[in-house]
Backbone as a ProteinNet text record, in pm:
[ID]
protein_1_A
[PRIMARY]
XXXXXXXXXXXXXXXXXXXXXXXXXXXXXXXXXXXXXXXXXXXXXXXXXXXXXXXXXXXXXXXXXXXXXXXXXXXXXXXXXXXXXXXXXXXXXXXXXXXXXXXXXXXXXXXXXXXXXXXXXXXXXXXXXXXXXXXXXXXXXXXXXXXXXXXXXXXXXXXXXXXXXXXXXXXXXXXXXXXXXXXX
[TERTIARY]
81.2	0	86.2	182.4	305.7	380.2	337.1	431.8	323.3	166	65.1	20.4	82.8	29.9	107.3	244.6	334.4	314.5	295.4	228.7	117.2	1	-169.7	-135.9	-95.9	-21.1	43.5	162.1	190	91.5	-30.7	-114	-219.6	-252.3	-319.1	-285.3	-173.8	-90.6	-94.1	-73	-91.9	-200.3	-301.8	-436.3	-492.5	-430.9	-476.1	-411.5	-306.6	-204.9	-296.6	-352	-368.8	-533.5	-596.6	-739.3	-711	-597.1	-580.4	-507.8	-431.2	-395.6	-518.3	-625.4	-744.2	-890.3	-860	-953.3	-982.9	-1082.2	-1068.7	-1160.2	-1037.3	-1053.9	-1126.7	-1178.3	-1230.6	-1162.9	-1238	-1167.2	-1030.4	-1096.6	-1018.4	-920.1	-918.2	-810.4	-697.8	-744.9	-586.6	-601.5	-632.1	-566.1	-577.4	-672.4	-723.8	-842.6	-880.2	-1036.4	-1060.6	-1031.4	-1039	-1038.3	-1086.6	-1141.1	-979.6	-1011.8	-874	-853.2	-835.2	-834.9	-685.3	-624.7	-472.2	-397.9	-528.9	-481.1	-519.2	-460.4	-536.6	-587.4	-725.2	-870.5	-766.8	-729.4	-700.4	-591.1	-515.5	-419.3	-489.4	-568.1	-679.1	-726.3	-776.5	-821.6	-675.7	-565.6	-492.1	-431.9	-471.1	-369.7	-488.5	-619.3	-721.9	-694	-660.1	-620.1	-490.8	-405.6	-244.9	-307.5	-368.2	-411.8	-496.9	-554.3	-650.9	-572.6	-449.8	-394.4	-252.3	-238.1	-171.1	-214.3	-342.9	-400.8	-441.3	-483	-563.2	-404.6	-302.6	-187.4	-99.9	-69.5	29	-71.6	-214.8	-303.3	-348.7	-513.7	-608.3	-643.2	-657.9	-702.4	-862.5	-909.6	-1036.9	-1100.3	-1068	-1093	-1258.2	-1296.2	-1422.6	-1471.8	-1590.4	-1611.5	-1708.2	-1635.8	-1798.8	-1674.9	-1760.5	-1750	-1608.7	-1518.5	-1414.3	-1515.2	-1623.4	-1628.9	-1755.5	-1824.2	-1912.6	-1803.4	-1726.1	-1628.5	-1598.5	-1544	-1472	-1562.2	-1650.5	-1790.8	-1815.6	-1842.6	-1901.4	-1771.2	-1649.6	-1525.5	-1519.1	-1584.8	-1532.6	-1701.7	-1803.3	-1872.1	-1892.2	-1819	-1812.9	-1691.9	-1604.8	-1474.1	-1493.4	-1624.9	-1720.4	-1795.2	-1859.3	-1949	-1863.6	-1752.4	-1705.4	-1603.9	-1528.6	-1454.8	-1550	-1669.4	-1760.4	-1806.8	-1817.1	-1839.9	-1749.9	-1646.9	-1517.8	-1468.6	-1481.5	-1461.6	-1539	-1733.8	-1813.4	-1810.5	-1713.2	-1731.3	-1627.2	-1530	-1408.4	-1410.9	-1498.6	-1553.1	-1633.3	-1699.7	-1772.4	-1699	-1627.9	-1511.4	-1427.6	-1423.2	-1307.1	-1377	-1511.9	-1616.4	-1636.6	-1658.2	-1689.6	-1585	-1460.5	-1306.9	-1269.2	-1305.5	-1262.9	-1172.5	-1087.4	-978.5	-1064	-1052.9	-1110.3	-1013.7	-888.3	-847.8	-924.9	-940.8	-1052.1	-1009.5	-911.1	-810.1	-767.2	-828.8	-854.1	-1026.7	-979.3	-1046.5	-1206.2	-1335.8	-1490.3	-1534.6	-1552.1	-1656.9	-1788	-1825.6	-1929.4	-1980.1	-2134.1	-2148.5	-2180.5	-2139.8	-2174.5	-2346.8	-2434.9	-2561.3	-2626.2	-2543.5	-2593.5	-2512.1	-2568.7	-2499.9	-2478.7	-2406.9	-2366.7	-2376.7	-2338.7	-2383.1	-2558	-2616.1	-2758.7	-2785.3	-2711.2	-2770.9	-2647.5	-2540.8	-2435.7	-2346.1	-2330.2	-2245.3	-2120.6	-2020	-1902.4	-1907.3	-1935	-1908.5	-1802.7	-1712.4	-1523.3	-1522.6	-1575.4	-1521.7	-1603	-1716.1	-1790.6	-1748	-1691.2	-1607	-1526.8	-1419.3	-1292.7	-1308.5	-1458	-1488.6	-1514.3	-1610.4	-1642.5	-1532.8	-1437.9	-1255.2	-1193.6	-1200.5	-1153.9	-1262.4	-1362.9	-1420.2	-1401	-1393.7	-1357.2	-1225.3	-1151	-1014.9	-981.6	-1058.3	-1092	-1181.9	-1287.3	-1362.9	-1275.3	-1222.5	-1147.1	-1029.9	-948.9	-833	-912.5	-1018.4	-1084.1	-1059	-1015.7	-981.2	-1093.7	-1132.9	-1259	-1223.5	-1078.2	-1030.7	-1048.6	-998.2	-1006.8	-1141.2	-1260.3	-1394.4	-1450.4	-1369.4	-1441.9	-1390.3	-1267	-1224.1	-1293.3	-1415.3	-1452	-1565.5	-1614.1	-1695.9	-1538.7	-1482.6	-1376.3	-1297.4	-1276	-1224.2	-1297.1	-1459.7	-1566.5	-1539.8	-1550.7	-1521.5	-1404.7	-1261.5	-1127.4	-1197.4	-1236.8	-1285.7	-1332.3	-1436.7	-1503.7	-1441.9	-1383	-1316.7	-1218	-1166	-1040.9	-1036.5	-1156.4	-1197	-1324.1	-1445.5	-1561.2	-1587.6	-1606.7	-1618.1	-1551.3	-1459.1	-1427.2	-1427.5	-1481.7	-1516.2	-1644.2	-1741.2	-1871.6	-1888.1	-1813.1	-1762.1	-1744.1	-1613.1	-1600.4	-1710	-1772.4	-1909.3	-2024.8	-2048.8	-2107.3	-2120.8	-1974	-1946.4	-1924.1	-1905.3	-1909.9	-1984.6	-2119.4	-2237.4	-2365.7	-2343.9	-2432.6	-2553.3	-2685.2	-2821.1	-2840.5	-2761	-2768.6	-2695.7	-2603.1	-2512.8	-2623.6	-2710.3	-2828.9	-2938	-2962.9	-3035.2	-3005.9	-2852.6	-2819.2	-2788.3	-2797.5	-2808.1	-2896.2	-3002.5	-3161.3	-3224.7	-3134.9	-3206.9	-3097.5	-3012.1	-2897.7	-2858.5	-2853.1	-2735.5	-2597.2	-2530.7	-2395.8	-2350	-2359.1	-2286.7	-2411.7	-2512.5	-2615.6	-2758.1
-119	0	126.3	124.1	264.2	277.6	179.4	215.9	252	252	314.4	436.4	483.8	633.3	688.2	702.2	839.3	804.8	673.5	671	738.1	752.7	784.2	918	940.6	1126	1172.7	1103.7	1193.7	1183.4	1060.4	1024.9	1166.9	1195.5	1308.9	1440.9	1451.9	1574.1	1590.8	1506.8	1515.8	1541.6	1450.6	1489.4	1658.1	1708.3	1811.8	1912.2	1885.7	2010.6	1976.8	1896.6	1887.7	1922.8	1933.9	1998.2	2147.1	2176	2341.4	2431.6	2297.4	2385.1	2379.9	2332.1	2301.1	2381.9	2440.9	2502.1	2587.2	2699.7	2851.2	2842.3	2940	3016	3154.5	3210.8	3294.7	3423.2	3518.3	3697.9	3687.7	3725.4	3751.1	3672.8	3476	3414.2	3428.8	3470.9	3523.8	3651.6	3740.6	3825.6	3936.5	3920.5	4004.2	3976.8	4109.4	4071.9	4052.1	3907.8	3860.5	3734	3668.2	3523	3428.1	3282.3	3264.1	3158.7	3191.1	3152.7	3158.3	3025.9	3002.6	2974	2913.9	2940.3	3068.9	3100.3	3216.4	3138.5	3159.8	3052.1	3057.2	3181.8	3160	3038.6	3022.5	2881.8	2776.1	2799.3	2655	2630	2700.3	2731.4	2706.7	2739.7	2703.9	2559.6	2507.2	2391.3	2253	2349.3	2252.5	2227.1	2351.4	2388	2273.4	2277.4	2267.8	2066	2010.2	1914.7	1819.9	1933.1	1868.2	1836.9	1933.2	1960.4	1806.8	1838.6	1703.7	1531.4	1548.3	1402.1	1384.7	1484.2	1489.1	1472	1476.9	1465.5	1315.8	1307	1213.9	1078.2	1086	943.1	915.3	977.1	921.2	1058.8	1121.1	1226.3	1191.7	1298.2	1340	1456.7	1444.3	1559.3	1586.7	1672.7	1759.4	1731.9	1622.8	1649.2	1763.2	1878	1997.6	2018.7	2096.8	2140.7	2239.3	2300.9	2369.5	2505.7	2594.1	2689.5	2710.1	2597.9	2628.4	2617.7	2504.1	2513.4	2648	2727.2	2850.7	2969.3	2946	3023.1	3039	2871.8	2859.3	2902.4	2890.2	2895.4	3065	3130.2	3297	3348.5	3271.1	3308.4	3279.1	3168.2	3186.1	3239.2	3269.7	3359	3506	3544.7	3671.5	3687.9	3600.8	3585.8	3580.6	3511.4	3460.7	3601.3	3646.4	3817.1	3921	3884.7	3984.7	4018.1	3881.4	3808.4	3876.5	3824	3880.7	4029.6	4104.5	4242.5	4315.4	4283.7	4315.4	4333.6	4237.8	4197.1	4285.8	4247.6	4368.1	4481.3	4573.6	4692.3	4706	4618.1	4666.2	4668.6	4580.8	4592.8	4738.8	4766.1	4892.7	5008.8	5044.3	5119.8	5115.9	5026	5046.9	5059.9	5051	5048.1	4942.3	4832.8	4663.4	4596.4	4542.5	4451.5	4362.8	4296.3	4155.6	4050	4026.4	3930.8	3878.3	3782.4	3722.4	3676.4	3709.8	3734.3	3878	3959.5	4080.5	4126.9	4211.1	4263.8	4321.3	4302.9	4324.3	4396.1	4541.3	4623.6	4559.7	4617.2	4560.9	4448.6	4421	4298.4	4392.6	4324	4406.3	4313.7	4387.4	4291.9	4362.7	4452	4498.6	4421	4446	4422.4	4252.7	4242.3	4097.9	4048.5	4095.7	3989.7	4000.5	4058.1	3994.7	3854.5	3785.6	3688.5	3612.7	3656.9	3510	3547.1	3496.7	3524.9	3509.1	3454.6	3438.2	3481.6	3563.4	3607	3592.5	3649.8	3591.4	3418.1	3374.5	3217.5	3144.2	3189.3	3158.9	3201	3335.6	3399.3	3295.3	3268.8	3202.8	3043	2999	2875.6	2881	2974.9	2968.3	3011.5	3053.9	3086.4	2961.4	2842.2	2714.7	2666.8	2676.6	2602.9	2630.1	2772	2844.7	2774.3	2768.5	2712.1	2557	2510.7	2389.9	2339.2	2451.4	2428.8	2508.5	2575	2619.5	2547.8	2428.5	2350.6	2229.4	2224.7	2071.6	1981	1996.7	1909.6	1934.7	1786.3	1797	1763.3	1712.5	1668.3	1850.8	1931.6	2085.4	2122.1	2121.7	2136.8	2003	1866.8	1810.8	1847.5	1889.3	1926.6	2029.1	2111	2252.2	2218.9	2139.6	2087.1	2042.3	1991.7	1937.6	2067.1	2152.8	2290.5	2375.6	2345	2433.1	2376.9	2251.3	2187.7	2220.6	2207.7	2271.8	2395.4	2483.8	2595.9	2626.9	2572.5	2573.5	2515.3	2431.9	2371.1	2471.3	2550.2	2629.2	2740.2	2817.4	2950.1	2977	2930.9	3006.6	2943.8	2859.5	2793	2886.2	2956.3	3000.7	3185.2	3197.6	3338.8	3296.8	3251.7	3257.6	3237	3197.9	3177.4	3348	3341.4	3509.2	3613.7	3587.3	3688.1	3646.1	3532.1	3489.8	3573.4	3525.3	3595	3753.6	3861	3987.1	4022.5	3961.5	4047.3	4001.8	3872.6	3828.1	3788.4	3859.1	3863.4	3923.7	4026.8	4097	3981.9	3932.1	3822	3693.7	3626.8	3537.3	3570.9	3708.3	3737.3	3709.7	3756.7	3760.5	3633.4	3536.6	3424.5	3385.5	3401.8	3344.9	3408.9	3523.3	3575	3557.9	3540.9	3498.9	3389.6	3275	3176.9	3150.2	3037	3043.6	3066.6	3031.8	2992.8	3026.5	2962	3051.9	2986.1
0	0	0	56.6	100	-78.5	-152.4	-265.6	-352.3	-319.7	-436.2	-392.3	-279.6	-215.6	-310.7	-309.8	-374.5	-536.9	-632.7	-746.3	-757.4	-699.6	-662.3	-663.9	-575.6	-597.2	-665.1	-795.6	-950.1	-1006.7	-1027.3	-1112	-1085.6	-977.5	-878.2	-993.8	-937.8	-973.4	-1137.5	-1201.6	-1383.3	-1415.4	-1354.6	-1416.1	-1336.5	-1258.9	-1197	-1334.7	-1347.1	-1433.6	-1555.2	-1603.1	-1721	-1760.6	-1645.8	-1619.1	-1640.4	-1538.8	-1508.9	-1677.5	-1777.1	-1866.3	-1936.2	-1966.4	-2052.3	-2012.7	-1852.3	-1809	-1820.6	-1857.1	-1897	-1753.8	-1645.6	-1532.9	-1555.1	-1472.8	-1454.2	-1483.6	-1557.2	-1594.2	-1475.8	-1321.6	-1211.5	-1186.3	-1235.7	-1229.3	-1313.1	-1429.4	-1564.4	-1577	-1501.1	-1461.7	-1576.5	-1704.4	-1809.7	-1845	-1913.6	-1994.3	-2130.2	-2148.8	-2234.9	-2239.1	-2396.3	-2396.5	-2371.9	-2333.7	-2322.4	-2418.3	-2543.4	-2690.3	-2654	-2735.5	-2716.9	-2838.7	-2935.3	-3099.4	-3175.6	-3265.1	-3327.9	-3446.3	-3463.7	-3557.1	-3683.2	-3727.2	-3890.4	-3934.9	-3825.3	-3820.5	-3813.7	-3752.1	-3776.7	-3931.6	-3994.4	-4095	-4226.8	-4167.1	-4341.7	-4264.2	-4114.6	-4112.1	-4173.9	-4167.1	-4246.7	-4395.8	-4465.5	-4582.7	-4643.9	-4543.7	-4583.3	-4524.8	-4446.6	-4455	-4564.9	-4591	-4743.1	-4884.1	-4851.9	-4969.2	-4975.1	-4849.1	-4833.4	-4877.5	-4803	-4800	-4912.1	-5044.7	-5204.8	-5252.1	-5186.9	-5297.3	-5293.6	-5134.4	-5074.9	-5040.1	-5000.7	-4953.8	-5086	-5090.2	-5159.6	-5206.1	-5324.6	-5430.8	-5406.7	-5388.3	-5402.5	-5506.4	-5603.5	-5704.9	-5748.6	-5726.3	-5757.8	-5894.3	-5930.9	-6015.4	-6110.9	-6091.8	-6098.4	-6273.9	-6379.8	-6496.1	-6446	-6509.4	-6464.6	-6424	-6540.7	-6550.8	-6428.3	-6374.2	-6281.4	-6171.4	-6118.3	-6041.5	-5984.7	-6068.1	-6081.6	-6050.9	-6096.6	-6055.2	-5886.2	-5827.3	-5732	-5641.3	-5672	-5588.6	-5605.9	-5657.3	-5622.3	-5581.5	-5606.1	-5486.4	-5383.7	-5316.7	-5183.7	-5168.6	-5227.2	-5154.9	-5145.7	-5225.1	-5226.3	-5056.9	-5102.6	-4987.5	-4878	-4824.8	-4693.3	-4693.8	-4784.8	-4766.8	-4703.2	-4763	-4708.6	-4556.5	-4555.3	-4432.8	-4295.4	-4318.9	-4231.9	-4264.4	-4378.9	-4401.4	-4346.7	-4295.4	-4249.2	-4110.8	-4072.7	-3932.5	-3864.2	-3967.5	-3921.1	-3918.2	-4023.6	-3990.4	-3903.8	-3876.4	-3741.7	-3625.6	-3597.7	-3444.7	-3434.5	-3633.4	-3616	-3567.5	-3649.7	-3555.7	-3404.6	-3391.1	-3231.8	-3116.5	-3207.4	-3155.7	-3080.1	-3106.4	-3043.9	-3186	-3101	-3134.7	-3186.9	-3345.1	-3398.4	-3322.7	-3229	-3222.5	-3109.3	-3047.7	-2973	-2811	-2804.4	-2680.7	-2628	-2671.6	-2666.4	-2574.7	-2505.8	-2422.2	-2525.3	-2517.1	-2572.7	-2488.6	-2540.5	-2435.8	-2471	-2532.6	-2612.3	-2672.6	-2685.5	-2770.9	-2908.8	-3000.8	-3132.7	-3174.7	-3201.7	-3225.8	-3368.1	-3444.8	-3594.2	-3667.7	-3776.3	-3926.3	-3947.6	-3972.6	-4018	-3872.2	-3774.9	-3647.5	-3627.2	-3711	-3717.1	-3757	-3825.1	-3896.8	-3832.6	-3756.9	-3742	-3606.2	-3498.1	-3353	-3439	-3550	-3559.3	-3705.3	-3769.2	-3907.6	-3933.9	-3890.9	-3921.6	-3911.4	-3855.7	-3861.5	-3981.7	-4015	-4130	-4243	-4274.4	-4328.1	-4402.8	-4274.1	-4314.2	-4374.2	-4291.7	-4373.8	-4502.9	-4529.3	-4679.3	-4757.4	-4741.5	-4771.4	-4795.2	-4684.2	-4733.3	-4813.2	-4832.6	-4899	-5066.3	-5074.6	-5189.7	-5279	-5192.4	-5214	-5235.7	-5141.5	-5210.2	-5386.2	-5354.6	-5479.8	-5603.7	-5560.8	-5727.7	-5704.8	-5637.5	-5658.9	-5684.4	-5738.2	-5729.5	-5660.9	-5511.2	-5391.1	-5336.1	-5296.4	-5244.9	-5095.7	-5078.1	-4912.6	-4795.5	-4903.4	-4862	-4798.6	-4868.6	-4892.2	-4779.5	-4741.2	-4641.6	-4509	-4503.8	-4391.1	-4362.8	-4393.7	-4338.5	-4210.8	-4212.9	-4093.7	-3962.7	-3996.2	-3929.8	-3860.6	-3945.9	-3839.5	-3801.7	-3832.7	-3745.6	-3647.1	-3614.5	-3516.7	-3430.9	-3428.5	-3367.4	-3354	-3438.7	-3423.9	-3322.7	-3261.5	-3159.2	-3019.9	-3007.7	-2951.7	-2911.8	-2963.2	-2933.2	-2945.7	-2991.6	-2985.4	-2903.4	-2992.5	-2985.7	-2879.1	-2791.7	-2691.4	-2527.7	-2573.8	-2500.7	-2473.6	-2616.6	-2628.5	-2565.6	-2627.5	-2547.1	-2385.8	-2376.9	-2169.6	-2163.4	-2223.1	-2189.5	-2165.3	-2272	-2331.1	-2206.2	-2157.9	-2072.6	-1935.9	-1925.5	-1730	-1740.6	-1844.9	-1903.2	-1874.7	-1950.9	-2010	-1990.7	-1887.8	-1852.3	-1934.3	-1880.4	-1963	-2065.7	-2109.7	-2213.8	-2356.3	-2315.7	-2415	-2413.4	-2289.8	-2301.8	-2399.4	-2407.1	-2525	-2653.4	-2637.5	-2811.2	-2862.6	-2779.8	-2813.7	-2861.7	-2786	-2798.8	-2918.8	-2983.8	-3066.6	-3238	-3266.2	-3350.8	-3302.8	-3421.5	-3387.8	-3444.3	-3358.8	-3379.6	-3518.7	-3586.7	-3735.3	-3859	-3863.8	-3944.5	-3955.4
[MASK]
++++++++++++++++++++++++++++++++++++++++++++++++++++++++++++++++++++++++++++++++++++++++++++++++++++++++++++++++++++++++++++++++++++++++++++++++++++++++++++++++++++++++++++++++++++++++

């Protein structure tokens, strides 16, 4: 028994450190106001990119079978649409004088314009950006990975901005929930 106490207690101790690096503590525990986002999303977004591009070259090719000239079509309107998306969004933060990076301190909830219709316009943005990119490289591995880094996405951003936005803004941020959703 004397030799599973001091084992029981590193085992203790790891899983404690490894809760505490994964945990988003409270405003007052890190010591700023801001979300505690540890990737920045757009790395998420080309390591989805730089993954698709890999696995359509080096595994198994997944090539798009769409006409070249609709291809090309559909691949610059969503890179229309998703620029807009995030150019929209970014003008609005620059107006109201908030930082777009998401580890950055939010006076405000922004609840006009393009955040009418979406809580993460930049991350929808940047999806329809990979998707774009996928659809005009006729990689379709690009274009499946975009559910796959909404996912990390969330996981490593928005998950933790919305905590932020939560303990902030309380009832006023419960509304804007109840009234816009996440993604669209």
């Amino acid at each position: 028994m004397r030799v599973l106490t001091p084992l029981w207690r590193e085992i203790h101790r790891n899983r404690q450190t490894a809760y505490q690096r994964w945990h988003t503590p409270p405003m007052a525990e890190i010591g700023n106001d801001g979300a505690a986002v540890r990737v920045p999303p757009p790395l998420i977004y080309l390591a989805g990119i730089i993954a698709g591009a890999g696995v359509h070259a080096f595994v198994a090719p997944l090539p798009l079978g769409i006409p070249t000239v609709l291809r090309i079509a559909l691949s610059l309107a969503c890179a229309v649409i998703g620029l807009g998306f995030a150019a929209a969004a970014i003008g609005l933060f620059r107006r109201t004088g908030q930082d777009p990076k998401p580890w950055q301190p939010t006076p405000e909830i922004i609840s006009t314009g393009v955040y009418k219709m979406t809580r993460n316009p930049m991350y929808l943005g940047m999806a329809l950006l990979q998707a774009a990119i996928g659809i005009g490289l006729a990689n379709g591995w690009i274009v499946v990975f975009v559910p796959v880094v909404l996912g990390v996405v969330y996981l490593a951003a928005v998950r933790h901005e919305e905590d932020y936005l939560q303990r902030k803004f309380a009832d006023e941020y419960t509304r804007y929930k109840a009234s816009v959703r996440r993604w669209i």
